[in-house]
Residue frames as qw, qx, qy, qz and C-alpha x, y, z in Angstrom:
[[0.272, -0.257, -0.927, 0.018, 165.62, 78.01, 119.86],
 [0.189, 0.560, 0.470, -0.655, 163.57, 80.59, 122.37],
 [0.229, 0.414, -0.170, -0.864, 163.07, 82.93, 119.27],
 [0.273, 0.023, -0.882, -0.384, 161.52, 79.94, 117.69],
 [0.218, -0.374, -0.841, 0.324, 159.69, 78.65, 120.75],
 [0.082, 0.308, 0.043, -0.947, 158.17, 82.59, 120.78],
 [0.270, 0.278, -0.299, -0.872, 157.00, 82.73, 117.61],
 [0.398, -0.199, -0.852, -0.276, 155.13, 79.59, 117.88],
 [0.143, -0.420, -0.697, 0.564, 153.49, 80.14, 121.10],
 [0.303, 0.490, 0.236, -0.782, 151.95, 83.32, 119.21],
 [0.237, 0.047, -0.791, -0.562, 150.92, 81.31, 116.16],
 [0.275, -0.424, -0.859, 0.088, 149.17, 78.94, 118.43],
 [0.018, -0.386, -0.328, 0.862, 147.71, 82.47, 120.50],
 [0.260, 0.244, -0.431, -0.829, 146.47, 83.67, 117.22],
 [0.379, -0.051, -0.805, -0.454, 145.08, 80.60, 115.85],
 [0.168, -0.294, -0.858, 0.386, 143.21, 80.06, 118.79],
 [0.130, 0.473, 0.380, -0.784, 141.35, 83.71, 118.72],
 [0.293, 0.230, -0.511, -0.774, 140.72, 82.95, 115.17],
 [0.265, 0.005, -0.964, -0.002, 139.14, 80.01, 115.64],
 [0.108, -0.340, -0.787, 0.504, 136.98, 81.31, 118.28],
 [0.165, 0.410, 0.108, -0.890, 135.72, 84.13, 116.44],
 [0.430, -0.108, -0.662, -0.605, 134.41, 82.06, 113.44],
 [0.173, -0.214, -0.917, 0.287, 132.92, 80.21, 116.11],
 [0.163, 0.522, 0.524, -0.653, 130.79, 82.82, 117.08],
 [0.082, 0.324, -0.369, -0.867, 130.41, 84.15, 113.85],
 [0.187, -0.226, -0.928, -0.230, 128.45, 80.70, 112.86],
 [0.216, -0.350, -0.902, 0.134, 126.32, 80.98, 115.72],
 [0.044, -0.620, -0.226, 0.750, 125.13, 84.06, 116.01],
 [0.578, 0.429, 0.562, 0.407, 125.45, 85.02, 112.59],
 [0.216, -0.963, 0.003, 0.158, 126.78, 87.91, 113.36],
 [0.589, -0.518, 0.396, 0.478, 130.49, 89.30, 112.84],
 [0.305, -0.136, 0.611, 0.718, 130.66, 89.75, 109.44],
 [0.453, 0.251, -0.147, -0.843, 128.19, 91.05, 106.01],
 [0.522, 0.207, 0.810, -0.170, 125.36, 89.44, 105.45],
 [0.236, 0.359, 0.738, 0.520, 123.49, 88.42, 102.46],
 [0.216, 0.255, 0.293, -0.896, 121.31, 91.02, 101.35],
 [0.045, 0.389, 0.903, 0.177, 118.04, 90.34, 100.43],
 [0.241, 0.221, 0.000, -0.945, 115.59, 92.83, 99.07],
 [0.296, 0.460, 0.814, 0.197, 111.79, 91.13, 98.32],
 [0.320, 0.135, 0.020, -0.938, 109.35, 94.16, 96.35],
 [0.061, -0.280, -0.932, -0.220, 106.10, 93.10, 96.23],
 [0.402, -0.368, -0.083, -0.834, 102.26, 94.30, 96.85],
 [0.291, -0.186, 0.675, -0.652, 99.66, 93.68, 99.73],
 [0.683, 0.241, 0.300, -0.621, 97.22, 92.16, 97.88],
 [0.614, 0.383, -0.624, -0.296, 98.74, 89.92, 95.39],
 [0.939, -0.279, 0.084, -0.180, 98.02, 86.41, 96.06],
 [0.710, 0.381, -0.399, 0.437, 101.69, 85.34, 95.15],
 [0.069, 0.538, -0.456, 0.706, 103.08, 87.86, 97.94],
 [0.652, -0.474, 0.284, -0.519, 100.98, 86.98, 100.54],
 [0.981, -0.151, -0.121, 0.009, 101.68, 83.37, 99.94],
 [0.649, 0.261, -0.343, 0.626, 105.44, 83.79, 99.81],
 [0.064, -0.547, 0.566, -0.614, 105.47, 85.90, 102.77],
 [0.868, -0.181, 0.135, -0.441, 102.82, 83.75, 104.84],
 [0.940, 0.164, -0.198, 0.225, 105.00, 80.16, 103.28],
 [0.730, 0.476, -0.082, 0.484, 108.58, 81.12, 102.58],
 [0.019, -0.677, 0.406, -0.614, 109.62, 84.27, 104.54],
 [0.500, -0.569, 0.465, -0.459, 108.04, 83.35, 107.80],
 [0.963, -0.177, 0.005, 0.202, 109.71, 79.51, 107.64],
 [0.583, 0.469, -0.265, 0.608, 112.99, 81.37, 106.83],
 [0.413, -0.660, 0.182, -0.601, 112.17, 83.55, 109.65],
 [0.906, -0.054, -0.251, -0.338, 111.74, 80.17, 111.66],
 [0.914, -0.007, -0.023, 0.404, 114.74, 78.38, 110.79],
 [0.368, -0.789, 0.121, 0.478, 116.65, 81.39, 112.09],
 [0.619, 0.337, 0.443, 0.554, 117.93, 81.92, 108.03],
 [0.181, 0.930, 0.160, 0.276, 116.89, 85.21, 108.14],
 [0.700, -0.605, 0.179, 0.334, 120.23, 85.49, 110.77],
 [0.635, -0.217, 0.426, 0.606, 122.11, 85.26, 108.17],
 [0.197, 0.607, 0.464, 0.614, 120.23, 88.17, 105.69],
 [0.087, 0.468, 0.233, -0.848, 119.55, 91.74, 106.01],
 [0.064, 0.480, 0.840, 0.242, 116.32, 91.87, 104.49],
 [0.134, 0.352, 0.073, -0.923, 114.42, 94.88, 103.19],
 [0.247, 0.623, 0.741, -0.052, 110.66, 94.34, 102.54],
 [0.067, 0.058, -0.341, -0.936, 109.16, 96.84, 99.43],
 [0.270, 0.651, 0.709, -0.028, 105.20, 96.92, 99.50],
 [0.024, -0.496, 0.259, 0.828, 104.74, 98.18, 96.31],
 [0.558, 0.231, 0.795, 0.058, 105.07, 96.17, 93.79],
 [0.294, 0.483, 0.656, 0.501, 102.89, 97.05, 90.12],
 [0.156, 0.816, 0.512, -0.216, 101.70, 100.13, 91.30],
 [0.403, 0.549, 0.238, 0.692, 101.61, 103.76, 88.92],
 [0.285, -0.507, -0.304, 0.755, 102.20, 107.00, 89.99],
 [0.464, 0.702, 0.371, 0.393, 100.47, 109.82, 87.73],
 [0.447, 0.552, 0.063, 0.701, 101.74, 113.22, 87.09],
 [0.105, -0.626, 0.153, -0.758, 100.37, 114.51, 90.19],
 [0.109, 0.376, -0.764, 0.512, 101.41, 112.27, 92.83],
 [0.615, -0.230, 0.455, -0.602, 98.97, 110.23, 93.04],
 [0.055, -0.220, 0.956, 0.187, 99.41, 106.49, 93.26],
 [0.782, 0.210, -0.214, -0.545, 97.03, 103.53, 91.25],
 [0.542, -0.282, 0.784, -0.109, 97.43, 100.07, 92.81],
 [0.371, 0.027, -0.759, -0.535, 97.02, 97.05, 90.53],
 [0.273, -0.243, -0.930, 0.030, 94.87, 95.65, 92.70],
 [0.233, -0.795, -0.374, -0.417, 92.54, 98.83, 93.79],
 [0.322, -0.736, 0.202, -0.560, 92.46, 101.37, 97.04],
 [0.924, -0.376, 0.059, -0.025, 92.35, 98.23, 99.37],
 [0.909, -0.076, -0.079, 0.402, 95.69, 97.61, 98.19],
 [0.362, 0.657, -0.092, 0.655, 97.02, 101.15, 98.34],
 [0.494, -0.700, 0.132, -0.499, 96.15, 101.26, 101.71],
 [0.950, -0.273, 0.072, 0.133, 97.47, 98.18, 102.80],
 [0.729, 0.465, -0.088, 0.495, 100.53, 99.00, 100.93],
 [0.028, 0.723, -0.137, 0.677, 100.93, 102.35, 102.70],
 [0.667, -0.628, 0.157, -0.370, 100.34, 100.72, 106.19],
 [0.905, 0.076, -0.134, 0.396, 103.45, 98.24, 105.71],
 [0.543, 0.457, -0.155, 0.687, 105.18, 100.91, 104.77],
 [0.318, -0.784, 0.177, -0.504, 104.24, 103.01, 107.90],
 [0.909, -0.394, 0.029, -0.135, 104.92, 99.52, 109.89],
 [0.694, 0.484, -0.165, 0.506, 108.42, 99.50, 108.11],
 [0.237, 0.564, -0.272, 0.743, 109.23, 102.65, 109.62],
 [0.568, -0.704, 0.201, -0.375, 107.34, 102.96, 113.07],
 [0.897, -0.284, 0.306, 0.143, 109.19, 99.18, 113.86],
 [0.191, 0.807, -0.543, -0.134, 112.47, 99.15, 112.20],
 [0.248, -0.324, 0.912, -0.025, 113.41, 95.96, 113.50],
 [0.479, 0.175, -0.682, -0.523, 112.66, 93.36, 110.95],
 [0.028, -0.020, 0.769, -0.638, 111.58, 91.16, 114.07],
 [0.188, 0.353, 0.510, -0.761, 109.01, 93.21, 114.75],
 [0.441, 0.405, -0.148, -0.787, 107.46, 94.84, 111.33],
 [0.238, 0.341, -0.729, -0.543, 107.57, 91.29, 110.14],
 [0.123, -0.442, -0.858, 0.232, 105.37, 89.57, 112.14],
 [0.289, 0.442, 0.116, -0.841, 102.92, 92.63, 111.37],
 [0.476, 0.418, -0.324, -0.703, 102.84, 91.43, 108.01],
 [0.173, -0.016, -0.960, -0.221, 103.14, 88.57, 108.05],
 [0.213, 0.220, 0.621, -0.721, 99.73, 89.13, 109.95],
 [0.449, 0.475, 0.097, -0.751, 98.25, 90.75, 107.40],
 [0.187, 0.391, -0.832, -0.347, 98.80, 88.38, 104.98],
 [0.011, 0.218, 0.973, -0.079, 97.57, 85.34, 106.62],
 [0.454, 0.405, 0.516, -0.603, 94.31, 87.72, 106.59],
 [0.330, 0.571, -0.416, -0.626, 94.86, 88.18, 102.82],
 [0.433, 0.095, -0.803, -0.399, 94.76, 84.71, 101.78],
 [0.038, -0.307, -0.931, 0.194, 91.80, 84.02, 104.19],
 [0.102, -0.485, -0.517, -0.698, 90.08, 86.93, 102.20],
 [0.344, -0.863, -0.326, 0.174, 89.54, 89.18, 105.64],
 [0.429, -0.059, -0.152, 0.889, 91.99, 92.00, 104.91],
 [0.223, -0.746, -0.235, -0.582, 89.46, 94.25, 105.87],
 [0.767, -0.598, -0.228, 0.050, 90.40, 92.98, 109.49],
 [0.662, 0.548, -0.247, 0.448, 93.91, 94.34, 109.32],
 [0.127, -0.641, 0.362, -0.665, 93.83, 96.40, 112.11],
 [0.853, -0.513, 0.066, -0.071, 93.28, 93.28, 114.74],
 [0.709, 0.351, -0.346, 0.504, 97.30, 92.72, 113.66],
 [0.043, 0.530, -0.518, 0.670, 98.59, 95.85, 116.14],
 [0.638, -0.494, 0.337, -0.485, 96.56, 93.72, 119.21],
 [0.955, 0.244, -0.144, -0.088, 97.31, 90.12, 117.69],
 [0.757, 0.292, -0.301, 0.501, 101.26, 91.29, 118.02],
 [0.604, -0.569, -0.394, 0.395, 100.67, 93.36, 120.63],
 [0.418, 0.296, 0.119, 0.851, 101.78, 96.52, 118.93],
 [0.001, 0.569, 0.337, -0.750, 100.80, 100.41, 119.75],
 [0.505, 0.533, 0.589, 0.338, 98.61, 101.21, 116.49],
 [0.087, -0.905, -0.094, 0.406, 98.78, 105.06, 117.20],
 [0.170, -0.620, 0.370, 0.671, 102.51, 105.62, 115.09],
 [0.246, 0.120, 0.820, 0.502, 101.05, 103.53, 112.07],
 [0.203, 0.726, 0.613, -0.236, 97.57, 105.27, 112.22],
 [0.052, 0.957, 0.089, -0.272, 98.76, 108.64, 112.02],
 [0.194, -0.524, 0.486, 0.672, 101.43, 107.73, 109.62],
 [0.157, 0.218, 0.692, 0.670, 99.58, 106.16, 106.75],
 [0.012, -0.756, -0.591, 0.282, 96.66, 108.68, 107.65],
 [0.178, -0.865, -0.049, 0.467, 99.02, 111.26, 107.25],
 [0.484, 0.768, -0.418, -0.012, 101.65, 112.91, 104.11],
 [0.195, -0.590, 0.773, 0.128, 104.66, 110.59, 105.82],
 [0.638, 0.047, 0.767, -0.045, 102.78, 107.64, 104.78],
 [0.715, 0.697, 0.037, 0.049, 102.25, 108.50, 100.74],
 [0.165, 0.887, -0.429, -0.041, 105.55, 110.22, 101.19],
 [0.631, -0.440, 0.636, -0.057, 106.81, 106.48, 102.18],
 [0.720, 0.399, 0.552, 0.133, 105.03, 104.68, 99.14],
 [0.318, 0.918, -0.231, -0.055, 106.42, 107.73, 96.60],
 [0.056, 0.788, -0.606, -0.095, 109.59, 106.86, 97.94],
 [0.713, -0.090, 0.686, -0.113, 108.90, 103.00, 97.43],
 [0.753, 0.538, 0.376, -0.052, 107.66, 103.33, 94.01],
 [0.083, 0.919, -0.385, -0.005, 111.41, 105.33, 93.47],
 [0.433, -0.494, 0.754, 0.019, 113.14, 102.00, 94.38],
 [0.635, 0.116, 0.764, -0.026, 111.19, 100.10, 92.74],
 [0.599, 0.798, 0.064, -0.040, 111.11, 101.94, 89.14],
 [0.227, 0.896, -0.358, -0.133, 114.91, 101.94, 89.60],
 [0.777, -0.181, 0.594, 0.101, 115.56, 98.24, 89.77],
 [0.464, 0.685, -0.463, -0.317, 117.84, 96.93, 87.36],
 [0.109, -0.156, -0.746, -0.638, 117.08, 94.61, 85.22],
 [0.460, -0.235, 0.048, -0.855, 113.33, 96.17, 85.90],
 [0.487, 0.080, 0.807, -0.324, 110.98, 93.92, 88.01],
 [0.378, 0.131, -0.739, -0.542, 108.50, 91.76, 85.77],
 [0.604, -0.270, -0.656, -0.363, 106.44, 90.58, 88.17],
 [0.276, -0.485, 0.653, -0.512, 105.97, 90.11, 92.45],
 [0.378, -0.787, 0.358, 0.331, 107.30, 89.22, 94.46],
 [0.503, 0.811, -0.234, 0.186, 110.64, 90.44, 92.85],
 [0.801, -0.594, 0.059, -0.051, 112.96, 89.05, 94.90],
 [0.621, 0.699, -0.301, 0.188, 116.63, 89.85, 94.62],
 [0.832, -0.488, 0.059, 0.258, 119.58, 88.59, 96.46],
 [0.475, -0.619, 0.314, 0.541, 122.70, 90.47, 96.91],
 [0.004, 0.373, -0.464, -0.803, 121.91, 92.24, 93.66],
 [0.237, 0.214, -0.821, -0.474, 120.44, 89.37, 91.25],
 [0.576, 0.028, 0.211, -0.789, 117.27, 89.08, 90.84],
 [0.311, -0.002, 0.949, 0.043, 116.00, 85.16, 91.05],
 [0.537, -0.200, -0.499, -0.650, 112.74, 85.78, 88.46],
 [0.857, -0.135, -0.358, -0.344, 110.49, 82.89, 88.42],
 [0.663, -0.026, -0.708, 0.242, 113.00, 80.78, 90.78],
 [0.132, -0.558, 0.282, -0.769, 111.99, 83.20, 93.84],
 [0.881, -0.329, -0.159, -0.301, 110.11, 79.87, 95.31],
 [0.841, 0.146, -0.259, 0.452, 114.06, 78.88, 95.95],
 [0.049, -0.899, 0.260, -0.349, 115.22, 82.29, 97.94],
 [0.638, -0.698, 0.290, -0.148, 116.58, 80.26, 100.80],
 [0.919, -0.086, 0.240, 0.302, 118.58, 78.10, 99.06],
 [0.394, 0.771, -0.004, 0.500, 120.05, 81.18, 97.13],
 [0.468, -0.792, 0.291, -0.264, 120.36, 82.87, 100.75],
 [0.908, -0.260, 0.261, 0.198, 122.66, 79.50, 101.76],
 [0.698, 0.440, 0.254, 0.505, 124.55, 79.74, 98.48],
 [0.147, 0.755, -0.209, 0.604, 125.65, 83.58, 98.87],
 [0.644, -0.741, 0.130, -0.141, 126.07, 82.99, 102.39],
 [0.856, -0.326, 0.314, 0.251, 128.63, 80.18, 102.16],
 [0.751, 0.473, 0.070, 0.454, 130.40, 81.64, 99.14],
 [0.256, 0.745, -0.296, 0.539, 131.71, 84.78, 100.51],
 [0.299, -0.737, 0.545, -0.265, 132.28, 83.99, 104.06],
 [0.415, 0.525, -0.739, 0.079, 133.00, 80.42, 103.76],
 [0.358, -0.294, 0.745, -0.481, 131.68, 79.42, 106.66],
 [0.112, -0.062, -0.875, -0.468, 129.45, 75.97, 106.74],
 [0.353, -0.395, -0.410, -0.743, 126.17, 75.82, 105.23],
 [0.644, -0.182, 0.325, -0.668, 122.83, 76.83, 108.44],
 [0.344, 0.240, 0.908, 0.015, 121.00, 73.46, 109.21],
 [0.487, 0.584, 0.256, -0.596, 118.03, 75.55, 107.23],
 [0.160, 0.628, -0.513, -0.563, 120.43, 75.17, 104.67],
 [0.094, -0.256, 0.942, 0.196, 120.32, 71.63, 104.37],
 [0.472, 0.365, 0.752, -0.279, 117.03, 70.81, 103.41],
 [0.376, 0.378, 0.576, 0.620, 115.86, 70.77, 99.45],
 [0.002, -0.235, 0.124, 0.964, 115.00, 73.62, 97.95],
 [0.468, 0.488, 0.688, -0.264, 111.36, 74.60, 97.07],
 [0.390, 0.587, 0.602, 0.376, 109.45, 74.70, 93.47],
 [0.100, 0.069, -0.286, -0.951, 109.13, 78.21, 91.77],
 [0.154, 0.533, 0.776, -0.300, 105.35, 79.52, 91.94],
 [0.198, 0.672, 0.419, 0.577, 103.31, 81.90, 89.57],
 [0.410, -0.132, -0.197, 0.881, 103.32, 85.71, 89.59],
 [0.270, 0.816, 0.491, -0.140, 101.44, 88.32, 89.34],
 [0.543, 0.490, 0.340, 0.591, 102.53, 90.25, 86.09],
 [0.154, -0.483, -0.127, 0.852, 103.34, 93.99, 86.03],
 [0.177, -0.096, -0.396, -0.896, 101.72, 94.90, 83.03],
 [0.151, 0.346, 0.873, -0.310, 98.68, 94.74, 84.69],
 [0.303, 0.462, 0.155, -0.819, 96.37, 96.04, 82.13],
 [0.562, 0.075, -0.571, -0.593, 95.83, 93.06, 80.32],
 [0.809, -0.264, 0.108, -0.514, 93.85, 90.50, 81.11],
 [0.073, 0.629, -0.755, 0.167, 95.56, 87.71, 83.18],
 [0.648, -0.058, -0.729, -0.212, 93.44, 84.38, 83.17],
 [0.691, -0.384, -0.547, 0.275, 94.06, 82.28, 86.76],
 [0.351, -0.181, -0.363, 0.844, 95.81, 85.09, 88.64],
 [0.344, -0.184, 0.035, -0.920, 92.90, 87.87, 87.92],
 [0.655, -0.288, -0.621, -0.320, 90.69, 84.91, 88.98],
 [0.723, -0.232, -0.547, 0.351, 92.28, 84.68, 92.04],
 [0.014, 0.218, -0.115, 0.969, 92.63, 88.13, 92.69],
 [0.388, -0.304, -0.164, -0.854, 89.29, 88.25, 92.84],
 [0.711, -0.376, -0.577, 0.144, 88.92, 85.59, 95.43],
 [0.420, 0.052, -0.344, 0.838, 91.35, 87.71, 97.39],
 [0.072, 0.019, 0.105, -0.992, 88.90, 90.92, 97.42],
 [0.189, 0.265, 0.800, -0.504, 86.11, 90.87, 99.28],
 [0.335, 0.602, 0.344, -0.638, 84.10, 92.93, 97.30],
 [0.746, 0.324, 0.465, 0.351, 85.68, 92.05, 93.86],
 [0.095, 0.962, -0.116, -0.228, 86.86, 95.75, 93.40],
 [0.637, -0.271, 0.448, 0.566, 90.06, 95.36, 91.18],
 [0.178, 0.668, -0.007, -0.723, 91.32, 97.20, 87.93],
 [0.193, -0.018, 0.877, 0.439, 92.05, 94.35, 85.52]]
């Protein structure tokens, strides 16, 4: 009867520290792997900017991104030629912008931080002032000095080289941005839906139940901008060219 009365008393002991750790595990969203979420895209496509500007920064928001580790690629369509030098689809403007994520990537690590950069730039992008980029580092309060003098400098190509290395080794290859791939598997065309994908891998492997973010419908799939960018692409090279001030582009 004690040796009984024992071994319940540490059932109930157990079940009690289990209990408390999912607890925290929910709230926090912490304690256990998260979804992983990888978006590649460019600085100047009007798709990207909207989906980061819309989509990311309401995930961001509704505290969904808690539950992702999320790794931002500004890349996207661009070519690299034989001698290491890179060809945006959307011109210089966007090789630069690219290259200054990517410096923001690295000077801020914390997704936190580098994302509210871009998302900065963005909102200038689809109000056709990314020439203004640089009010972002005072906008967020940032120190512009480690982003200057990296995409000024060899770490900042050497950043976008090693972007355009990730992004030529996706599998099944990208086809368009954003490219947006959750815990492996790229979502094409449904990429307007990430968060409800994010919910869905979230609650299948740990089980736990679904974010309140979670519970609201899921949004429409939006056009892309194409990777073969060397033919001619109707509405989206139209828009492009809304995007850029000067109308510089290579289409």
């Amino acid at each position: 009867m004690a040796r009984g009365l024992h071994h319940l008393l540490l059932l109930a002991a157990l079940l009690q520290q289990l209990s408390a750790t999912s607890a925290g595990d929910v709230a926090t969203g912490s304690g256990g792997e998260k979804v992983h979420v990888a978006i590649y895209y460019e600085s100047l496509c009007p798709y990207s900017a909207r989906f980061v500007t819309n989509h990311l920064l309401k995930a961001y928001r509704d505290g969904l991104l808690d539950a992702a580790d999320l790794t931002l690629v500004p890349y996207g369509n661009a070519k690299v030629d034989a001698h290491g030098a890179i060809t945006c689809q959307h011109g210089p403007d966007e090789c630069l912008l690219n290259t200054v994520q990517a410096c923001a990537i690295d000077a801020w690590p914390d997704v936190k931080v580098h994302l509210g950069f871009i998302y900065c730039v963005s909102d200038l992008v689809m109000k056709n002032r990314h020439r203004e980029w640089e009010s972002c580092f005072q906008k967020q309060g940032l120190d512009p000095k480690p982003v200057t003098e990296c995409y000024k400098g060899e770490r900042g190509h050497n950043l976008s080289l090693e972007y355009g290395r990730q992004t030529a080794e996706l599998v099944p290859p990208h086809q368009f941005v954003p490219w947006v791939v959750v815990d492996g598997k790229p979502l094409y065309n449904d990429y307007g839906k990430f968060e409800a994908y994010i919910c869905k891998a979230y609650k299948a492997y740990k089980g736990y139940p679904l974010l309140e973010a979670c519970r609201r419908p899921g949004m429409e799939a939006e056009n892309m901008c194409t990777a073969d960018f060397d033919r001619a692409d109707g509405d989206a090279i139209d828009e492009i060219r809304l995007v850029l001030l000067d109308g510089d582009n290579n289409n």
